[in-house]
N, C-alpha and C positions, 0 to 999 in steps of 0.2 A: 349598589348595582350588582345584580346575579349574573352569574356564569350565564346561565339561559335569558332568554327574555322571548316575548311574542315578537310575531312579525311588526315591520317596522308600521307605524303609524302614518299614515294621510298627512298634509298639510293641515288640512281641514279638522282633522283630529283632535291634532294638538292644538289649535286655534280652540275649537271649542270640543275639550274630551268631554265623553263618557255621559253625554246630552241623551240618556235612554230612556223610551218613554213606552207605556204598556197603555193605551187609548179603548174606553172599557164603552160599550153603548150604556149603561146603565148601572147599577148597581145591583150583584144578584144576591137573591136570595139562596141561602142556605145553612146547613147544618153547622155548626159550634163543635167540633169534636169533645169539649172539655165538658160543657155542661149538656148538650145534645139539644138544646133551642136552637129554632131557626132565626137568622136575623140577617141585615144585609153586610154583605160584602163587597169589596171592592173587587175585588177578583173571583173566578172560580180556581176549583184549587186544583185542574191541570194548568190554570194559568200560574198558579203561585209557583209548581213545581219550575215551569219553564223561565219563571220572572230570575228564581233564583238561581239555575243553572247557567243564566246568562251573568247573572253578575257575580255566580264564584269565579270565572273565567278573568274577571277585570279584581276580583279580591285578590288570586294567587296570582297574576301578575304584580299588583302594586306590593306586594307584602313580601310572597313568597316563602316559601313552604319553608318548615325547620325539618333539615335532613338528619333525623333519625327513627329509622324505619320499626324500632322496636318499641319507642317511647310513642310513635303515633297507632301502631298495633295496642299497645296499651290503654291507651285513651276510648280506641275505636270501642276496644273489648268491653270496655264499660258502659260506653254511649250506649252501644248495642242493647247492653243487660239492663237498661232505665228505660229503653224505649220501647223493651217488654212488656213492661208492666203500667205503663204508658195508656192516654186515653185514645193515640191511633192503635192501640193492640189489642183492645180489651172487645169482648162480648157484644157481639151490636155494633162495630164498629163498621163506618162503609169500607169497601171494599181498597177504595181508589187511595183512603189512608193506611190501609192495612199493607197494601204492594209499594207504598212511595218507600224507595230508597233512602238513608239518611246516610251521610258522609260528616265524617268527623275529624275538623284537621289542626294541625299546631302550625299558626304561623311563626317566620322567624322576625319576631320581633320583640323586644324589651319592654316594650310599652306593658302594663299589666289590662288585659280586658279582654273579652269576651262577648261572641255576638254570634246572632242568628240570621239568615238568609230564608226567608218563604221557602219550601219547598223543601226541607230535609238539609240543611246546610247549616253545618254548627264550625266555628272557629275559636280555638283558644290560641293565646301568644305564648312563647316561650318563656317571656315575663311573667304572665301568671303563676305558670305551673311554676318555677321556679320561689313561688311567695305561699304557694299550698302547702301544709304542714302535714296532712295528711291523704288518705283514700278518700273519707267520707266528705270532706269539704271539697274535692273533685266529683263527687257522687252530687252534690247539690248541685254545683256550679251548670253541671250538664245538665241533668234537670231541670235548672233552670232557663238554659238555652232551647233543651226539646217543647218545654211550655211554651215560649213563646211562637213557635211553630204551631205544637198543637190548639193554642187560644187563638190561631191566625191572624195574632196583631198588628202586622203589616197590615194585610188584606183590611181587617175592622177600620185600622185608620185611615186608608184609602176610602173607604166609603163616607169619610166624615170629612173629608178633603176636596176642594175643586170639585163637589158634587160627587163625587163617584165617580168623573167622566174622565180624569187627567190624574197618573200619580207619575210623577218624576224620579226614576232611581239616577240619582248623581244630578250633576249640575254643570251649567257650561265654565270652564274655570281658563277659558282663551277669551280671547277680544275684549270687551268691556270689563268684563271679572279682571282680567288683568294688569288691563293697563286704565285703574279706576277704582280702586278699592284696595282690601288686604290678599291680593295677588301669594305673599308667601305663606298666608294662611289655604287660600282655595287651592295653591299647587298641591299641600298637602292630597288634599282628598282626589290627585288626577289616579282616573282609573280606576276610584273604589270608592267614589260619594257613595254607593249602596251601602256601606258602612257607616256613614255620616246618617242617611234617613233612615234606614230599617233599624237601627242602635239607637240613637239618640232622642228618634222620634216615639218611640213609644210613652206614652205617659205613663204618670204613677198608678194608676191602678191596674195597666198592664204590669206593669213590673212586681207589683204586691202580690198580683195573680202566677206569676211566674216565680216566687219568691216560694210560694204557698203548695204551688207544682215541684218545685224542687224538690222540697223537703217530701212534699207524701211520696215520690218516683223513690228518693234514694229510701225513705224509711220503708217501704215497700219490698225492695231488697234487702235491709239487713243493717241499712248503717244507721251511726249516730248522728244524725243529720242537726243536731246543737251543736257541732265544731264547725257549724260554717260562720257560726257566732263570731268566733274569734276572727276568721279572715275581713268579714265585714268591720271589727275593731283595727284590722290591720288598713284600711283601706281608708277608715279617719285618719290613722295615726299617720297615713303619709300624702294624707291631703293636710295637715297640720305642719310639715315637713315643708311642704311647697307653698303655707301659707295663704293657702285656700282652704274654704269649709271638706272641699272633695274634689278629689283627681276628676280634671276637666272631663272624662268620656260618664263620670256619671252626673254629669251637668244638668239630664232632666229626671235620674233616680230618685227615690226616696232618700233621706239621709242615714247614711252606713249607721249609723247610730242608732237610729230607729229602726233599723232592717234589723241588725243584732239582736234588741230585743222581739221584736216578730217573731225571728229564728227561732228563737228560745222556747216561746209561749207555743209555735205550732208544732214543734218537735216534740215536745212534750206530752202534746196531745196525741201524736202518733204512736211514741213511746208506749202509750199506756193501753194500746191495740194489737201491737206487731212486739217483736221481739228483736230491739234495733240497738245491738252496744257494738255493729262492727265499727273500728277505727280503721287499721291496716296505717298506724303512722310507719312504722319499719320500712314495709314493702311498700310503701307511696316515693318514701323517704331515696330507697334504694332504685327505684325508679328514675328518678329524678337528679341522679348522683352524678355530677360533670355535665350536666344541662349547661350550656351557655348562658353569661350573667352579662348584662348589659348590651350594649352596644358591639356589634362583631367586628371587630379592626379587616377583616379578611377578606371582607364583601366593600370596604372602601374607609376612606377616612381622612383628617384635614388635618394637618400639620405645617404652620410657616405659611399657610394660602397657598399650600399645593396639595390638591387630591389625587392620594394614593390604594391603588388597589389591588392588595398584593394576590389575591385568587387570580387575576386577568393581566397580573405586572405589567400596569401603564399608566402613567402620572400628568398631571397638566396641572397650572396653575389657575388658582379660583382668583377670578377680579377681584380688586380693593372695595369694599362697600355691599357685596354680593350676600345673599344668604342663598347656600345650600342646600338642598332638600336630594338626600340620596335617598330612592326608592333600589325595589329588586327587576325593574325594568328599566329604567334610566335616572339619568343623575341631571336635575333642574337646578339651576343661580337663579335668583331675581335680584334687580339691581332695588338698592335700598326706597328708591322714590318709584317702584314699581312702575318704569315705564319700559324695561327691558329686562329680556332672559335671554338664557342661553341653557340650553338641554341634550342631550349625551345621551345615546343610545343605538341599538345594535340593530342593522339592518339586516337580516335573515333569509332575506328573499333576494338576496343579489350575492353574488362571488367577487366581483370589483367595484373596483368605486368607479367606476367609468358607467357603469349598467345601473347602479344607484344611483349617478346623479343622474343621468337622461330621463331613469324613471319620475324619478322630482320634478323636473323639471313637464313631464307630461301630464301632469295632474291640473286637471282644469283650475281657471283662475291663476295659474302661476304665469305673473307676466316677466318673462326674462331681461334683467341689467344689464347684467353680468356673467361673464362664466370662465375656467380658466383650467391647467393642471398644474402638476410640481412633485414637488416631496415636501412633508412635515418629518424632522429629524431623521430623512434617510426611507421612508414610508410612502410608497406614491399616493396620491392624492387628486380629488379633483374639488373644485369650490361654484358654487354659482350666486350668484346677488339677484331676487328678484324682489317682486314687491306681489303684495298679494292685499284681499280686502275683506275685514271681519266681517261680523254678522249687522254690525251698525253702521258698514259702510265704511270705517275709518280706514285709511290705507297704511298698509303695512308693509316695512322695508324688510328685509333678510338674508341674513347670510348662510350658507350651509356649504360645509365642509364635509368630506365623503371621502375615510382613511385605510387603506387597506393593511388590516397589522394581520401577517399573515394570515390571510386569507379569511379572515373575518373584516367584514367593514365596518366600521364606525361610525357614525353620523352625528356632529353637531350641528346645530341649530341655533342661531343668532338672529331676535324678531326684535322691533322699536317701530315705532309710528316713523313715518317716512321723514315728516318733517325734523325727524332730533336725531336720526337713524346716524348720522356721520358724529354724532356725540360719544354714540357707543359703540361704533364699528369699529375702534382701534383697543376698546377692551376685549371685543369678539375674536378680532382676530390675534392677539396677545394669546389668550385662550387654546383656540384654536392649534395656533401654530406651536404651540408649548406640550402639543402632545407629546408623548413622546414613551418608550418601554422602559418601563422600573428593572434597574438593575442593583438596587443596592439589599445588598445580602438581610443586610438587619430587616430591613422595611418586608422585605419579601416573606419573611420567616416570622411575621409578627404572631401572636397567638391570642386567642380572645381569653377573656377570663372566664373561668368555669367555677360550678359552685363544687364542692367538696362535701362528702361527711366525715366527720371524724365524731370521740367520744370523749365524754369529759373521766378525765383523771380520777378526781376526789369529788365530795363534792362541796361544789362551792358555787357564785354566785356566777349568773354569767355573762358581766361584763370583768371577771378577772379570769377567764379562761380565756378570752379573746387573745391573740397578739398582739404583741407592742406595735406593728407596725400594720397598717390594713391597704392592702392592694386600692390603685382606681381611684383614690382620694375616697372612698369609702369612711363612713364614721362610725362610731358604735352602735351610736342610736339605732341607723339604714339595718347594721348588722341583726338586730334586736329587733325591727320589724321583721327582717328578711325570716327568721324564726320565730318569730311571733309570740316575742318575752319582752320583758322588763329589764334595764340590766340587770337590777336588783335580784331579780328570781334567782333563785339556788334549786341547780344542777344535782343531781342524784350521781353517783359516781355510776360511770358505763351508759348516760344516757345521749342520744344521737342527737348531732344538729348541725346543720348547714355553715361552712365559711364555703368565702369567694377567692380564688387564689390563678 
């Protein structure tokens, strides 16, 4: 959970998030910026622009930006110089592509992966970049995101979707999603299902297509666009890791295996047009030096079934059976037989919790139980119980608790079908009332782990350069993707390479 967050959310919201829908009369016709045929689309592309302005708004809430203003100046600066030579840049190009704006962001998250938003909207994680070895396999990876913008394959697969007439960005992940299915899988996507369809929905021959755009965008500029070979072998080796063919977000990709060789054969062929041996592993390298590696303890974290967050110093206990789901806008439990949550987040639009809960409480359909004040360990507070009714009718019981920690309010949220609602109400309010301000010095001071460079000594191979001991429960192997060797491989004396420390 982030320092910042958006305004507080609806009832209705969070019952059913991020339910957004672009309602088309037809399917239009138009131009392909990539090959210049006209074909149908599901959108026109001032609708794409505005499809995806609405839903970076819901990505950088659920994610949340990684603060480093130099490291995304860097990223942008490249973006920029691929989008040059780009097929919205070039000769003939219409107008309405040539002025569209493109934003280029690093979220903060661990997860390795990268995706595109209609309209000029590229995102990489801090987890990627921290697994790039160098410039040029950053030069594809964008690339590869600006193609799938420029081959509009959102827009294409809307038109091959529900007629052209309905495309759903997100999905409703309250009322029956939740209390009826895999609840702590759809919490995931509250906020940022556009991630979930614009990403994963593309099929493989959009991806092939966008594979094919990388490489000519970066060999166009200058690089050696065969080291994205190797990241795609990185990308087996820790889908082999986790004992899957492939890390679950590229579930509908091509297999990294066969993308590697692709890599290979189309660079090749560029090679033999352009003048393309930039690397920049150094200055990629040096970029990238103290990036955050994993999971950030600072933005929150679970220990003993108390979640602790030492940026916003304030602790509560997670229920017995609970899974967590801590986003950069609130923090969700779902109890393990998904018939109850409970969710944590920042009201922004009130100054006490007395004007937050009235507000709650005024929001149609909320029919009031309950309502009360007090203190939570010293913190005034106010709570109300009402009951309120999904989209299928089902009724729904709720607790909500409204904490003023200096002069920020808090808001949990504690929802169950009416009829089991007293099953869970003494977990809610367990919760609840355990809020309370992190004062222990260690906790508060905890620090994430960062990657390092350093250089090898002699040379020699390099899992004997490694430490005897590896931070995070880290293992050699993870090490060895994370730089994208062998152990075995033998180091050159003075050659650079990432630990975690």
């Amino acid at each position: 959970m982030a320092t910042k967050t958006n305004p507080m959310r609806t009832l209705v919201q969070f019952l059913a998030i991020a339910l957004m829908t672009v309602v088309i009369s037809g399917c239009i016709v138009s131009r392909n910026p990539i090959s210049g045929n006209k074909r149908a689309f599901g959108y026109s592309w001032q609708q794409e622009i505005q499809m995806g302005r609405d839903a970076d708004q819901q990505i950088v809430s659920q994610y949340g930006m990684y603060g480093d203003e130099e490291l995304t100046h860097y990223v942008d600066s490249l973006g920029q110089a691929l989008l040059q030579v780009s097929h919205l840049r070039r000769p003939g190009a219409e107008q309405e592509w040539v002025n569209t704006e493109f934003f280029f962001r690093i979220l903060d998250s661990p997860v390795i992966n990268a995706f595109a938003l209609p309209g000029g909207y590229i995102y990489l994680t801090r987890g990627l970049l921290a697994h790039l070895e160098n410039e040029a396999q950053l030069a594809v990876v964008l690339g590869h995101e600006i193609g799938h913008v420029a081959g509009r394959h959102a827009s294409k697969r809307a038109a091959s979707q529900l007629g052209g007439n309905l495309l759903l960005i997100g999905a409703a992940v309250g009322g029956q999603a939740l209390f009826g299915g895999d609840a702590a899988q759809n919490i995931l996507n509250v906020g940022g299902s556009a991630t979930q369809l614009l990403f994963l929905s593309y099929g493989r021959n959009d991806e092939r297509e966008s594979d094919q755009i990388g490489v000519e965008y970066a060999s166009l500029i200058g690089y050696n666009a065969s080291q994205a070979s190797a990241f795609f072998r990185t990308l087996k080796r820790l889908g082999e890791q986790t004992e899957s063919n492939i890390p679950s977000f590229l579930s509908t990709h091509p297999d990294p295996g066969e993308r590697e060789q692709t890599i290979l054969r189309i660079s090749d062929e560029w090679s033999s047009r352009y003048e393309t041996d930039r690397i920049a592993r150094e200055y990629y390298l040096s970029r990238v030096d103290h990036i955050i590696f994993g999971q950030n303890p600072r933005n929150g974290f679970i220990q003993d079934r108390r979640f602790y967050h030492p940026e916003m110093a304030f602790e509560f206990p997670v229920p017995d059976g609970y899974t967590l789901i801590n986003q950069a806008n609130q923090v969700v439990m779902i109890d393990e037989d998904e018939r109850a949550a409970v969710s944590l987040e920042i009201d922004q639009e009130h100054t006490t919790a007395e004007a937050a809960s009235e507000a709650f409480l005024a929001q149609d359909g909320v029919t009031l139980v309950e309502r009360g004040l007090g203190t939570v360990n010293d913190l005034s507070a106010r709570y109300v119980v009402a009951d309120v009714k999904n989209s299928a009718g089902q009724t729904l019981r709720l607790r909500a608790h409204f904490i003023d920690f200096d002069g920020t309010i808090f808001r949990f949220l504690g929802l169950a079908p009416r009829d089991v609602f007293d099953r869970y109400d003494p977990q809610f309010q367990r919760t609840m009332r355990g809020f309370k301000r992190l004062t222990d010095a260690q906790i508060l001071n905890v620090q994430p782990a960062r990657v390092t460079l350093t250089a090898s000594q002699t040379e020699t191979s390099f899992e004997s350069i490694l430490p005897a001991t590896l931070p995070n429960g880290l293992t050699a192997i993870e090490m060895a993707i994370l730089n994208q060797v062998e152990l075995d491989d033998v180091f050159p004396r003075g050659r650079l390479f990432k630990l975690v420390n």
